[in-house]
C-alpha positions in Angstrom: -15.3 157.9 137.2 -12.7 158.6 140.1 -15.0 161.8 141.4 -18.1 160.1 140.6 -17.0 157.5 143.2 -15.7 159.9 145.5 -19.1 161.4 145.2 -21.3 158.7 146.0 -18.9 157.8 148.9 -19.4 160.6 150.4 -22.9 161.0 149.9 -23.4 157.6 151.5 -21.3 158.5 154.0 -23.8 161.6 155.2 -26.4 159.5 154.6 -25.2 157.6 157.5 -24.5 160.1 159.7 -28.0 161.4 159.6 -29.1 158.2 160.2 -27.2 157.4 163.2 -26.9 161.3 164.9 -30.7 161.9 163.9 -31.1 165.8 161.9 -29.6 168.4 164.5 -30.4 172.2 164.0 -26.9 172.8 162.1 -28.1 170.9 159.1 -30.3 173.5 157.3 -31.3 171.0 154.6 -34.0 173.4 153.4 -34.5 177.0 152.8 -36.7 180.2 154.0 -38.2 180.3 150.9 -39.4 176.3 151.2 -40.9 177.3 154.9 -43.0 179.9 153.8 -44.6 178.2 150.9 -45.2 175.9 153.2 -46.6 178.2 155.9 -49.3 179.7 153.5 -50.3 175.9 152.4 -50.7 175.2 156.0 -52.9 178.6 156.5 -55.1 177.5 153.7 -55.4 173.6 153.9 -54.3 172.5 157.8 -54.6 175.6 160.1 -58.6 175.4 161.1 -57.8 171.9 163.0 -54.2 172.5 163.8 -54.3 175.9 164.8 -52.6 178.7 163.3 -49.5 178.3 164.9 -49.4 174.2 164.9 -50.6 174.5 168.6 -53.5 172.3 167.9 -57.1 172.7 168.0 -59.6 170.2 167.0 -56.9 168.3 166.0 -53.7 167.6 167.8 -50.5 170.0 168.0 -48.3 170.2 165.5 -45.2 171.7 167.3 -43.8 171.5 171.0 -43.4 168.6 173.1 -46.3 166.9 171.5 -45.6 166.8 168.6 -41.9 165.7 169.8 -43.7 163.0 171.8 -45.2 161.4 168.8 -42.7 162.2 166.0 -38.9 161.6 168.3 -37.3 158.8 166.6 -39.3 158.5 163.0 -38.1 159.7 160.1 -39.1 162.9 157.6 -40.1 160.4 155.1 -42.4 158.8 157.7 -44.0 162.4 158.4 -44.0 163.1 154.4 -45.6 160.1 154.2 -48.7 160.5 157.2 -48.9 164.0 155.6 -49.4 163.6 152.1 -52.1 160.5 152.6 -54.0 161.3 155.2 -54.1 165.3 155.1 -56.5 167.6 154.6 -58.9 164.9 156.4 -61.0 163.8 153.2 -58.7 165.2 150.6 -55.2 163.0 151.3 -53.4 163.2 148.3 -55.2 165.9 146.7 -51.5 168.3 146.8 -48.4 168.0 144.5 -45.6 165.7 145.9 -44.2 169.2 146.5 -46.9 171.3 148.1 -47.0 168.4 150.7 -42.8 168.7 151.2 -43.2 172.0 151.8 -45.7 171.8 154.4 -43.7 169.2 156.3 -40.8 171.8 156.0 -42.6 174.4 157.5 -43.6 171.9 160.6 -40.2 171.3 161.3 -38.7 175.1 160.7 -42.0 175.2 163.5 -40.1 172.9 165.6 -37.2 174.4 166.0 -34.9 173.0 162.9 -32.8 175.8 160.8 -33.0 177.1 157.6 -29.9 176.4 154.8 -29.5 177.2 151.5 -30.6 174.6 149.7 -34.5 173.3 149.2 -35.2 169.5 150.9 -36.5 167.5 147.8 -38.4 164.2 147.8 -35.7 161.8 147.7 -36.8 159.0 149.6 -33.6 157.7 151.0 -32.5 161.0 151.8 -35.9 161.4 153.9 -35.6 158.2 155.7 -32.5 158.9 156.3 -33.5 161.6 158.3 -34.7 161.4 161.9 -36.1 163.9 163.7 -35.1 164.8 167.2 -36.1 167.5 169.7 -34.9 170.8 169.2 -33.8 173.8 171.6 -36.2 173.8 175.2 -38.1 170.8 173.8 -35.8 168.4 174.8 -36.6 169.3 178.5 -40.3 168.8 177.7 -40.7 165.6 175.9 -42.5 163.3 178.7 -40.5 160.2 179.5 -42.4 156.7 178.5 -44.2 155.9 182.0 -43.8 151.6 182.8 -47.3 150.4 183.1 -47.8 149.8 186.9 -50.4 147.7 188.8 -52.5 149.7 190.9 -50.8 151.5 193.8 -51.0 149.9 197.5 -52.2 153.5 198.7 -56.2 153.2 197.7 -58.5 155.8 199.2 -61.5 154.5 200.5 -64.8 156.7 199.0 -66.9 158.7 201.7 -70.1 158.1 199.8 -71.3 154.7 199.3 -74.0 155.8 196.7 -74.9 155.0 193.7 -76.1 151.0 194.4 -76.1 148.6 192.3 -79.9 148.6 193.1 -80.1 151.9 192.2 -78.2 151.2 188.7 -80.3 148.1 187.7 -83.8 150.2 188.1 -81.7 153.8 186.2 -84.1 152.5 183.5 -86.9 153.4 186.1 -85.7 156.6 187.2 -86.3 159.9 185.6 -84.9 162.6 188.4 -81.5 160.8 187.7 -79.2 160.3 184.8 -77.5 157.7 186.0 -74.9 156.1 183.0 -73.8 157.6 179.8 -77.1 156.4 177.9 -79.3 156.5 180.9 -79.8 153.2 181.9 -78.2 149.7 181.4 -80.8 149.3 178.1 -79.3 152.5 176.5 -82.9 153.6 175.9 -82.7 157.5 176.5 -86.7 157.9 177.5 -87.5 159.4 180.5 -91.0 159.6 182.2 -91.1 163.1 182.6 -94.1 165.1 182.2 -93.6 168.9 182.4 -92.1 170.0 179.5 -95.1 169.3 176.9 -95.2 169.6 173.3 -97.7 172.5 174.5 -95.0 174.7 176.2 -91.9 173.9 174.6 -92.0 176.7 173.3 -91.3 178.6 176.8 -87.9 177.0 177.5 -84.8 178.9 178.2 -81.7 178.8 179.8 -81.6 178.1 183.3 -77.6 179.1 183.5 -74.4 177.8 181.1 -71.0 176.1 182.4 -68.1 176.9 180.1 -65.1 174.2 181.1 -62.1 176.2 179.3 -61.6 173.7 176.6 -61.5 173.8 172.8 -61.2 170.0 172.3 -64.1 168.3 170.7 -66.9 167.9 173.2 -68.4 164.5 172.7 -69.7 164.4 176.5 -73.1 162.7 177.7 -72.9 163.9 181.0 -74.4 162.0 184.2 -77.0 163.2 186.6 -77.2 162.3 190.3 -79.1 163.6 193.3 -78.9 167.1 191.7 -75.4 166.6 190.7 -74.0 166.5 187.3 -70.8 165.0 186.3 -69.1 166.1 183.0 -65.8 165.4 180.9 -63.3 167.2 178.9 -60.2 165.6 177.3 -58.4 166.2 180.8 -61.1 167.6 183.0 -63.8 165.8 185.4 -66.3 168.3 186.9 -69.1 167.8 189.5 -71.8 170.7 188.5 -75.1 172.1 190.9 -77.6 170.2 187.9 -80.0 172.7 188.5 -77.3 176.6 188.3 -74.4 175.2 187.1 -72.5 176.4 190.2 -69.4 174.4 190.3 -69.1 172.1 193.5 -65.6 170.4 192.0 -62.8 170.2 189.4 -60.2 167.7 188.6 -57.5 168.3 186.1 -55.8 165.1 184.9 -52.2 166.0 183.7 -51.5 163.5 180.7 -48.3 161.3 181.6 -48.0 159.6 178.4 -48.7 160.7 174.6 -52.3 161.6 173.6 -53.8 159.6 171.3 -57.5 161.4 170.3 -59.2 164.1 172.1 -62.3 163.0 173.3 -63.8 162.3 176.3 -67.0 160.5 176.1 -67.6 160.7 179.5 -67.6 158.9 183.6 -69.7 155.8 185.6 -70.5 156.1 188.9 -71.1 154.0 191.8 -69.8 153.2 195.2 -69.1 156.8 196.1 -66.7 156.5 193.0 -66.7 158.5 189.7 -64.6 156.4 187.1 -63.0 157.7 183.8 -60.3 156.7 181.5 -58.0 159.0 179.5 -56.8 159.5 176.0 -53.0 158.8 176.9 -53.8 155.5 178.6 -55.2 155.7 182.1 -58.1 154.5 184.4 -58.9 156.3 187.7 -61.7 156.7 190.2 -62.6 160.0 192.6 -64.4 160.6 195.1 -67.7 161.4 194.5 -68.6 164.2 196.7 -65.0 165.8 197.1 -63.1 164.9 193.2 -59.8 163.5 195.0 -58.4 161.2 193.4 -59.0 157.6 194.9 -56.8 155.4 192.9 -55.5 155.2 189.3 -54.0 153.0 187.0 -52.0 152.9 184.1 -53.9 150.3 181.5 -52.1 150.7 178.4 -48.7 152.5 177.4 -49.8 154.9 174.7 -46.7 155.8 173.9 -45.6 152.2 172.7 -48.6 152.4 170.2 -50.7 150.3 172.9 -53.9 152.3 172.2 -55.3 154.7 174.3 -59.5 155.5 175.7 -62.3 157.4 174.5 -65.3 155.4 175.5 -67.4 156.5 178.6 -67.1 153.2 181.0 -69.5 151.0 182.5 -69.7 149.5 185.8 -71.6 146.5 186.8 -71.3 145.3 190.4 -67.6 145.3 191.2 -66.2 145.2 187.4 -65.6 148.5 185.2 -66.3 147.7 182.0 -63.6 149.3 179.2 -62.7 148.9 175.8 -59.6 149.9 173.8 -59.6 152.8 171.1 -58.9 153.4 168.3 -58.7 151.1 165.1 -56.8 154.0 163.1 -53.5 153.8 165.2 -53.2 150.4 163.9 -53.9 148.7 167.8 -54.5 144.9 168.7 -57.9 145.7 170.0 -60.0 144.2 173.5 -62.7 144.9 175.7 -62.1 144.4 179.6 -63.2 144.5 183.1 -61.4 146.1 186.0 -62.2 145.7 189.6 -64.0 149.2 191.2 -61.9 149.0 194.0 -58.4 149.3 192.4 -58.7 149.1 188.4 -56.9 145.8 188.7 -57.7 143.3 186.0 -60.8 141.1 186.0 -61.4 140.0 182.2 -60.3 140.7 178.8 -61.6 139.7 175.4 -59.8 140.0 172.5 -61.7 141.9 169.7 -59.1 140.9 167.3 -58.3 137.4 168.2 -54.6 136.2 169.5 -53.3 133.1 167.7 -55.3 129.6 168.3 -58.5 131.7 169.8 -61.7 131.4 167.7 -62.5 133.8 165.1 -58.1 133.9 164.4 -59.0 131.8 161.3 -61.0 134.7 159.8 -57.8 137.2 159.1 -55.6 134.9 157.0 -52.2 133.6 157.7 -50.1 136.5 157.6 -49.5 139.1 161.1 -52.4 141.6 159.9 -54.1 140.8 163.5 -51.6 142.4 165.3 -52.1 146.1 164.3 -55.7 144.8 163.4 -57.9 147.2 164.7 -61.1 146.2 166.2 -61.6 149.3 168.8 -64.5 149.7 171.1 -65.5 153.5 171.8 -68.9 153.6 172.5 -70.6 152.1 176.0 -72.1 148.7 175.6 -75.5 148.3 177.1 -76.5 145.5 179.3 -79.2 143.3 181.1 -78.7 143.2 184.4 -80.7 140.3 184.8 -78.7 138.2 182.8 -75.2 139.4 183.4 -74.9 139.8 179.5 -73.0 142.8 177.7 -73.8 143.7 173.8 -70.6 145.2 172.6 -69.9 147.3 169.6 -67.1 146.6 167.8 -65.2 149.2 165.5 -63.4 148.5 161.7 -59.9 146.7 161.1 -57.3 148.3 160.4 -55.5 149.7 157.8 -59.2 150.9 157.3 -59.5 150.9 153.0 -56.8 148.1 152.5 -58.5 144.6 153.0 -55.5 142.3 150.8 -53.6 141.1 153.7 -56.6 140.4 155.7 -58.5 138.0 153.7 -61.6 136.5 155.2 -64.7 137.8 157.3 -61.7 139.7 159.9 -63.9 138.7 163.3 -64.5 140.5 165.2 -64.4 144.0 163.5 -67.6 145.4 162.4 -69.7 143.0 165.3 -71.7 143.3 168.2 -70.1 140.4 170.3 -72.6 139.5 173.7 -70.5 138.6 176.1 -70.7 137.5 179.8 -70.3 141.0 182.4 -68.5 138.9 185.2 -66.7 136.5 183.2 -65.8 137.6 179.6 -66.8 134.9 178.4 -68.1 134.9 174.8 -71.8 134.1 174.5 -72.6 134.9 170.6 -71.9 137.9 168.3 -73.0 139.2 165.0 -71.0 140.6 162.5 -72.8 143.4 160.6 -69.8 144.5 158.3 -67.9 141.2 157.4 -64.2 142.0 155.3 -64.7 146.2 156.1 -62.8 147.8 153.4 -64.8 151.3 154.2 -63.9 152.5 157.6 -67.6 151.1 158.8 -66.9 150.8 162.5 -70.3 149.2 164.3 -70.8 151.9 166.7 -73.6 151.2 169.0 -75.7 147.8 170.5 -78.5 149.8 172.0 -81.4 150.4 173.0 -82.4 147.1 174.4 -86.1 147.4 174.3 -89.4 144.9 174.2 -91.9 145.2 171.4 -95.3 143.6 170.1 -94.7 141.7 166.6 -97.7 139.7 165.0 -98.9 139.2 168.8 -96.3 138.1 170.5 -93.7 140.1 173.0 -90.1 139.9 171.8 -87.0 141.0 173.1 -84.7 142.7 170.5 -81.5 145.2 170.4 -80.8 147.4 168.1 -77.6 147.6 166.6 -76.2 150.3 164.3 -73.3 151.9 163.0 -71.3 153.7 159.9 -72.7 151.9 157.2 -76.1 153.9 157.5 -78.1 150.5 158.5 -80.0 150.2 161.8 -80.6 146.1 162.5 -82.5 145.1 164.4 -82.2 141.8 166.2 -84.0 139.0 168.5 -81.8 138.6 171.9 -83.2 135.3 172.4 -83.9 133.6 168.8 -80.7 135.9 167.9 -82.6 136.3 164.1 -82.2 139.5 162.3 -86.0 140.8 162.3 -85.2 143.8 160.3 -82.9 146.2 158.7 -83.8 149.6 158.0 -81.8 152.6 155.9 -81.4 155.7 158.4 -79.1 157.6 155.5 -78.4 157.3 151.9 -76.4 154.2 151.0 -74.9 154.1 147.4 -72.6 151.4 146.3 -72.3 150.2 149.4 -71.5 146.5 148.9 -68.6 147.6 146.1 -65.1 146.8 147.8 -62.3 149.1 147.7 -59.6 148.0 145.4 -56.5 150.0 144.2 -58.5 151.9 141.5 -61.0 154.8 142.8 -64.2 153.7 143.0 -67.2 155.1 142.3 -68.9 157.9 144.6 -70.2 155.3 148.1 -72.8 156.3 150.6 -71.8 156.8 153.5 -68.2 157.9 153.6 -66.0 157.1 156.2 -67.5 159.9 158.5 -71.2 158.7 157.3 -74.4 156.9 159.2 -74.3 156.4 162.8 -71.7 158.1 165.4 -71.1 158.3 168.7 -74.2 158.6 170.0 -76.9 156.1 169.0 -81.2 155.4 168.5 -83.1 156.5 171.7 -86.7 154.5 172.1 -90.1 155.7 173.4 -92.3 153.1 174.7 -95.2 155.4 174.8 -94.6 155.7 170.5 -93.2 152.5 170.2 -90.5 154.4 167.7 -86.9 154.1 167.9 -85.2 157.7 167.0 -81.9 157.6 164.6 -79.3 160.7 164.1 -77.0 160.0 161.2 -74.7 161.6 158.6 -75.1 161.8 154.7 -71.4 162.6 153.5 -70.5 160.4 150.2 -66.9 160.4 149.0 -64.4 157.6 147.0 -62.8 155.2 148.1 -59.2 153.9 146.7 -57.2 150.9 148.4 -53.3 152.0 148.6 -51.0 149.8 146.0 -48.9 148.2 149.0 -49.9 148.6 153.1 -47.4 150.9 154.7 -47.9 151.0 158.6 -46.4 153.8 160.5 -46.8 152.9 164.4 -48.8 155.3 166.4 -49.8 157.5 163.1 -53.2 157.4 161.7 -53.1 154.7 159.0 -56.2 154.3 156.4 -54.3 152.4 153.7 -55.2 154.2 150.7 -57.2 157.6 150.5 -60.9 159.1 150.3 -61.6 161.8 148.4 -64.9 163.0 150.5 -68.0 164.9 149.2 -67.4 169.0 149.6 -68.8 169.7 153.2 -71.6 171.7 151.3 -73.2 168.6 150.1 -73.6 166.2 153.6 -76.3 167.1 155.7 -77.8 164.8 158.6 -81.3 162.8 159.6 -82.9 162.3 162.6 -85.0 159.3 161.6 -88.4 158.1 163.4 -88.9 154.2 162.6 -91.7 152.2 164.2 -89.9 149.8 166.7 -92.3 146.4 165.8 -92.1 147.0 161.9 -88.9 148.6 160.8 -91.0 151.2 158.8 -89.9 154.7 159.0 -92.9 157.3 160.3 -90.7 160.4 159.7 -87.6 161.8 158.9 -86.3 165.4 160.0 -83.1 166.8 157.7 -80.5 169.2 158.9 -78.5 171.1 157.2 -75.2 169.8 158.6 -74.5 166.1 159.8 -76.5 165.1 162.8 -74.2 164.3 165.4 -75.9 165.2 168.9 -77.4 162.5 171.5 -81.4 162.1 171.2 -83.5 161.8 174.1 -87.5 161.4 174.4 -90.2 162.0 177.2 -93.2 160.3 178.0 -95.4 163.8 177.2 -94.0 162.6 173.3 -91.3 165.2 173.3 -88.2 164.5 171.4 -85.1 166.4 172.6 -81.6 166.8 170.4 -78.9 169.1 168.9 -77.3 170.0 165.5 -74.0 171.0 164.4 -75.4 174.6 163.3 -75.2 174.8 167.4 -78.9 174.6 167.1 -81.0 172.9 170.7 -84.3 171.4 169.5 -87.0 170.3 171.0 -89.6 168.0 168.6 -92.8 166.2 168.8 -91.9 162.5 168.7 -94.8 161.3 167.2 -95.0 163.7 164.1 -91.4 165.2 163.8 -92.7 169.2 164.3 -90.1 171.5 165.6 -91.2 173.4 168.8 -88.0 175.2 170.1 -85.0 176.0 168.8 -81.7 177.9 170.3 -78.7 178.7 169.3 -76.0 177.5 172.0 -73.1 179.3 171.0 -71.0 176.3 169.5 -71.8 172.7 167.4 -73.7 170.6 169.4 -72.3 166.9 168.9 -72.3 164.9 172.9 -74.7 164.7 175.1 -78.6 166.0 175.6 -80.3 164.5 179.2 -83.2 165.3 181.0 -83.8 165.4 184.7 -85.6 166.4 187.5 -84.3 168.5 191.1 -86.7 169.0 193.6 -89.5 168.3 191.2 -88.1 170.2 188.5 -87.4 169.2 184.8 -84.5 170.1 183.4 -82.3 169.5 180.3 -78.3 169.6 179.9 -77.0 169.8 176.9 -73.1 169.8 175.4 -72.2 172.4 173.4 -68.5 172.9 171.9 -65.6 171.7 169.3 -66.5 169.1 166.8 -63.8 167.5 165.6 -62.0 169.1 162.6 -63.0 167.0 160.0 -66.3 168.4 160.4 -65.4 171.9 159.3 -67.6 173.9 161.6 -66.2 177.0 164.1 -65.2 175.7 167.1 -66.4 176.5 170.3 -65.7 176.0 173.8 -66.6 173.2 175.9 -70.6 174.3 177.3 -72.9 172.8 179.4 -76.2 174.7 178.7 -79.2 174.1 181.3 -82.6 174.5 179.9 -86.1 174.6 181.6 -89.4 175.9 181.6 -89.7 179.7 183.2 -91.3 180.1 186.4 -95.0 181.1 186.4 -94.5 184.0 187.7 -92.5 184.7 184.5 -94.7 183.7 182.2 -97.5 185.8 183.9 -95.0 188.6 183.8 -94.4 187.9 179.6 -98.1 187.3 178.6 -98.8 190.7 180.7 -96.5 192.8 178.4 
């Protein structure tokens, strides 16, 4: 009994140390043998997003300062915990207790800690117990938590004072430029072009290729103006000749503060200014015509789990229009404006509501709102006329576990319409009440003006993850149809703490990042979306790990073989669908359409199409060298069309072979060339 005591004491006793010291190099609390298991578990299951030697790819680093940055501070239980629920993406939970231990041993031997001679087992207070801590030349590496500053007094004044706000409120109007992330204000993605023809589609090729030296996923919609077009990476802004590629400049933002998610979904312009935010937290402005920086600000400390930016901004007169990503880090979220001279604040609306605001009511009584979720990454569109934004509005968070949020959870899952200048809520409508299914509302566009039963109407449609398009008045503000754009399969079943049957769509199912395009000439709206199924299970009790991904239970997704993607054609004053093209993998690319009835998209296979809108045929397809998931815009320089399109990484979730970041320029060849190719 005497050494029994003894025993314990002293076990407590390290316990405590750990706790207090952190785990230092000398402790060698697991074993060679542990590490390489865990190394050739990591090969097969983690490696093709985290790169073979945990220096990130599609997914973020697993070793170095980054990994430092995110992990200092938390324990090995907290890591065990992130790894064995959330990892492989799809298939948490799917490894033994011990196959999961051994991976999070070899990502810390991969960080610098020791081996021992003893194996690290699964004993919870012996991993909590444990805190990790940089090792060796890390601990000169690990950035410092920036304070969040107000803009700084030195501003630089643009040399350009182009593009207008006239010039912004007729983009819609304009089809030499591409002048916002969706085109226009309306988010419409048509442009009255008329040489490219469903005739000679056939002819186009590459005019010349950009490659921006980055294997990050490549969600970019680039911008086109006065022969210049303006591009993103995760840390890179780039001003490109629109009609050879030729680079006229390059900025290279050095991240100050932890990275939160990769992509970049790209810039506004206006003033002379070209205006982007960053994934650790920032909002700056350059110069248009030079890329020096003008002024930036620090918005939100990533690093103190405060979110981070993904979305391409908008700017409407003097106010930059923002929103906070994403839901998964468990983040209080908001949409905001920022003044284009300075970033200072203008506005801010709460997507998650703070205590007494309306809509506070709908989350229950207990503290879910303030990791609640409720991020905004894709561009709202707008009517200039009125001065009203539509907003998309992501899930709540923890995504699959809805008990300690009881009630509708406003304003997840919602377009909210909301005053540009002011803020100031004007309606909203919630398309995914109580989300349980990771169902974030992902786009409020096009804004577009039909014929029904005789009568104009002015509708918006408004889409997202649950594989419905609605479609909605913007004056009666009635629901005038839904349609189906993927396959939906239990999809009103909530997820509880047993697994649930197979749902359509899956957390990576319906609508993405890039939304319907309309044709007025068709009257059709045009709709990309995923088919991936998987199952859904709730976790047993919500365990919130700030700044790591939190789902709150797991998803066992479909194999990759089985999801596929649609590009669906619906008629725009009926709802009814007039054709539907399937692709092999999920459909992912922007969509944009012509007035000669040309359709013009991408796949994942890397595949550049061009289609007849009105019947669906293929006309041209070519391979880009990488998936195509951002942006596809057309343009015209000195009277003639063009298309860019982004070609790169998709995130690794996706399972397809990365690629680097590629801006491919296609036209039609010169007559002279095609005289020249009908002669041989």
């Amino acid at each position: 009994m005497k050494r029994t005591a003894i025993h314990l004491v002293a076990k407590l006793s390290l316990l405590l140390i750990y706790s207090v010291i952190g785990w230092t190099q000398s402790s060698g609390l697991f074993t060679e043998a542990q590490a390489q298991r865990g190394q050739s578990l990591y090969a097969a299951k983690c490696a093709s997003c985290h790169g073979a030697s945990l220096e990130g790819g599609s997914a973020s680093a697993l070793s170095g300062s980054k990994f430092a940055a995110k992990w200092t501070g938390k324990s090995v239980d907290d890591l065990y915990f992130i790894t064995r629920t959330q990892m492989p993406y799809g298939a948490g939970g799917t490894l033994s207790n011990k196959e999961y231990l051994d991976i999070v041993v070899y990502l810390l031997k991969g960080n610098g800690y020791t081996t021992g001679t003893r194996e690290l087992t699964a004993d919870a207070a012996t991993l909590k117990s444990l805190k990790i801590q940089p090792q060796g030349s890390i601990k000169d590496r690990v950035m410092d938590t920036p304070t969040i500053t107000q803009p700084t007094s030195t501003v630089v004044q643009p040399t350009a004072k182009f593009p207008t706000q006239e010039e912004l409120n007729a983009a819609q109007s304009n089809s030499n430029d591409w002048l916002m992330s969706n085109h226009d204000y309306s988010g419409q993605r048509f442009v009255d072009l008329k040489q490219i023809t469903p005739a000679n589609a056939a002819t186009l090729r590459p005019a010349c290729m950009y490659q921006a030296s980055d294997t990050k996923a490549f969600h970019n919609n680039p911008v086109v103006y006065r022969g210049v077009i303006y591009i993103t990476t995760s840390t890179s802004t780039i001003a490109l000749d629109a009609a050879n590629c030729r680079q006229k400049w390059r900025h290279d933002w050095k991240p100050k503060s932890i990275e939160i998610h990769p992509p970049n979904r790209g810039v506004a312009i206006k003033d002379g200014r070209v205006v982007r935010a960053t994934t650790d937290g920032f909002l700056f402005a350059l110069d248009i015509e030079s890329g020096k920086v003008l002024w930036e600000r620090q918005v939100v400390n990533s690093a103190k789990n405060e979110g981070s930016f993904n979305m391409a901004p908008v700017i409407f007169e003097d106010t930059i229009i923002l929103g906070l990503g994403i839901s998964e880090q468990g983040v209080k979220g908001w949409i905001g404006g920022f003044k284009l001279a300075d970033g200072s604040d203008v506005w801010r609306f709460n997507t998650v509501p703070d205590d007494g605001e309306p809509g506070a009511e709908t989350w229950g009584t207990g503290n879910a709102r303030k990791m609640g979720g409720g991020a905004v990454w894709s561009p709202p569109s707008l009517d200039p006329q009125t001065g009203v934004i539509y907003v998309p509005v992501a899930n709540p968070a923890a995504d699959f576990y809805g008990a300690n949020r009881p009630g509708a959870n406003l304003y997840t899952g919602s377009m909210i319409v909301l005053n540009a200048r002011t803020g100031k809520l004007q309606w909203y409508f919630q398309a995914v009440p109580h989300d349980t299914h990771d169902w974030d509302l992902t786009q409020t566009s096009p804004l577009f003006t039909t014929t029904i039963n005789g009568k104009q109407r002015k509708l918006i449609a408004v889409v997202g993850k649950d594989g419905l398009m609605h479609v909605l008045d913007r004056e009666t503000k009635e629901k005038v149809y839904d349609v189906p754009v993927t396959t939906r399969l239990n999809a009103e079943i909530e997820t509880t703490t047993q697994a649930g049957p197979r749902t359509c769509p899956g957390v990576m199912g319906g609508v993405l990042w890039n939304g319907p395009a309309f044709n007025p000439r068709t009257n059709m709206l045009y709709v990309p979306a995923v088919d991936w199924c998987g199952v859904f299970t709730s976790a047993k009790e919500l365990r919130q790990v700030p700044g790591q991904v939190q789902m709150g239970g797991f998803y066992r997704a479909d194999p990759i073989d089985k999801a596929r993607g649609w590009l669906t054609a619906v008629d725009a004053a009926t709802g009814k669908v007039a054709w539907k093209y399937e692709s092999p993998k999920p459909m992912l690319a922007a969509v944009t359409t012509t007035s000669t009835d040309v359709l013009f998209t991408g796949e994942l296979t890397g595949d550049f199409l061009a289609m007849n809108a009105r019947t669906g045929k293929l006309l041209y397809r070519f391979y880009t060298g990488g998936p195509m998931n951002g942006g596809v815009v057309s343009y015209a320089v000195n009277g003639k069309q063009y298309v860019a399109v982004a070609s790169g990484s998709a995130s690794g979730f996706w399972y397809v072979a990365p690629g680097s970041s590629t801006i491919v320029i296609f036209a039609l060849p010169e007559r002279t060339e095609v005289s020249n190719v009908r002669a041989k």
